[in-house]
Kinemage of the C-alpha trace (Angstrom):
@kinemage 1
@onewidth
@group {chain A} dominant
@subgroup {mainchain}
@vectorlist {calphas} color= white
{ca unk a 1} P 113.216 35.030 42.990
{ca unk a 2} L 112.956 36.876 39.688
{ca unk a 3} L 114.961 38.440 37.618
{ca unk a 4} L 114.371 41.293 35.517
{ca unk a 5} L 116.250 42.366 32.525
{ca unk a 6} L 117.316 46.309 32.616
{ca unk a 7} L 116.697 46.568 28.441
{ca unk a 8} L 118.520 49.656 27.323
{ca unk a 9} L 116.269 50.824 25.357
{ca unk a 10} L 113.819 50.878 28.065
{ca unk a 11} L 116.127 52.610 30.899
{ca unk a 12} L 117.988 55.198 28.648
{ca unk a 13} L 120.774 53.818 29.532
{ca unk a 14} L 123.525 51.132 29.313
{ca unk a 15} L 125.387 50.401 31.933
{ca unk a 16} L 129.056 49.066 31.623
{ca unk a 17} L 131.331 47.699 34.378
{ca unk a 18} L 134.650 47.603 34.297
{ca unk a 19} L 136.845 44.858 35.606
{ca unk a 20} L 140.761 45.696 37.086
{ca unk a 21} L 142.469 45.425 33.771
{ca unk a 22} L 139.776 47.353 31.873
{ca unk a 23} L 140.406 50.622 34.925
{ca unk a 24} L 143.842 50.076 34.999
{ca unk a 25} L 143.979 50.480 31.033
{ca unk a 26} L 141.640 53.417 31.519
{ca unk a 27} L 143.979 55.289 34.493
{ca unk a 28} L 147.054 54.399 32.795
{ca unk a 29} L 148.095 52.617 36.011
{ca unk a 30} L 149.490 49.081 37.058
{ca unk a 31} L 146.755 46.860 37.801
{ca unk a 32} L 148.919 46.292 41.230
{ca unk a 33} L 148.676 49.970 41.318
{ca unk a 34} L 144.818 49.907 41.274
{ca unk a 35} L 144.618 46.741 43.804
{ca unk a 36} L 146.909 48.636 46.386
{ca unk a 37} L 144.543 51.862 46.410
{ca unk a 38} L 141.903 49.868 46.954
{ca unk a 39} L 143.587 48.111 49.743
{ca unk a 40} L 145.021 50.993 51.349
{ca unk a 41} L 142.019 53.350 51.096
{ca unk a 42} L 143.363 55.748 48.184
{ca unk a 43} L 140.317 58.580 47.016
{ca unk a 44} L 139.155 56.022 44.330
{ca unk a 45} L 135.714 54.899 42.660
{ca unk a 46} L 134.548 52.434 44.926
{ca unk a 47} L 134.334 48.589 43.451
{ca unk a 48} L 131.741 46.541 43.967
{ca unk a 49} L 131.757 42.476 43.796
{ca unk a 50} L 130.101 40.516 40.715
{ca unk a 51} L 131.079 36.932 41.279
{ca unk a 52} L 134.065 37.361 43.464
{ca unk a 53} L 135.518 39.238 41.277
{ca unk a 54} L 135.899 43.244 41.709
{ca unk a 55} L 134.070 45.668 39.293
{ca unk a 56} L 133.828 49.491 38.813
{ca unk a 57} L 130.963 51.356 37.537
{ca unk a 58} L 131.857 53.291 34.091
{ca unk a 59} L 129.549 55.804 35.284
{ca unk a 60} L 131.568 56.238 38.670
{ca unk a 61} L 135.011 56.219 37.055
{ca unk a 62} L 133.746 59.011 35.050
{ca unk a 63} L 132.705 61.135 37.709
{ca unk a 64} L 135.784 60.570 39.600
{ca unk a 65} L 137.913 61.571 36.455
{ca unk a 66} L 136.137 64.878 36.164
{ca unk a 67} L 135.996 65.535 40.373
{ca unk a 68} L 140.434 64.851 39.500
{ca unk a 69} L 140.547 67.310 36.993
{ca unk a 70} L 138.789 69.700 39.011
{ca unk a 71} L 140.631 69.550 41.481
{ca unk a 72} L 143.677 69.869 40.224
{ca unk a 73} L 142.340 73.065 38.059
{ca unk a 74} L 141.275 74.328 41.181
């Protein structure tokens, strides 16, 4: 198996994941809070598992933010 490095520089792009305390921080929320949307299905950025441990896209937590506001300016 290889792996290849995704160099910035190259892709345009840096990608940053966040991990619970880092979205929580972010949303203002509990980090319960965060774990019991997950768990109960609440309209959320989907996680994704890096070494058993849950991670969120910066990218996707972004997006989400902005659909939120627009909604509620809607």
């Amino acid at each position: 198996m290889t792996i290849t490095s995704l160099d910035p520089a190259v892709t345009g792009r840096q990608r940053r994941n966040l991990d619970v305390n880092d979205l929580a921080a972010q949303l203002g929320m509990s980090v319960a809070t965060i774990y019991r949307w997950r768990s109960d299905g609440t309209d959320m950025p989907k996680g994704f598992k890096i070494g058993g441990r849950v991670r969120w896209a910066q990218e996707a937590v972004d997006l989400w933010i902005d659909a939120q506001i627009a909604k509620d300016a809607a």
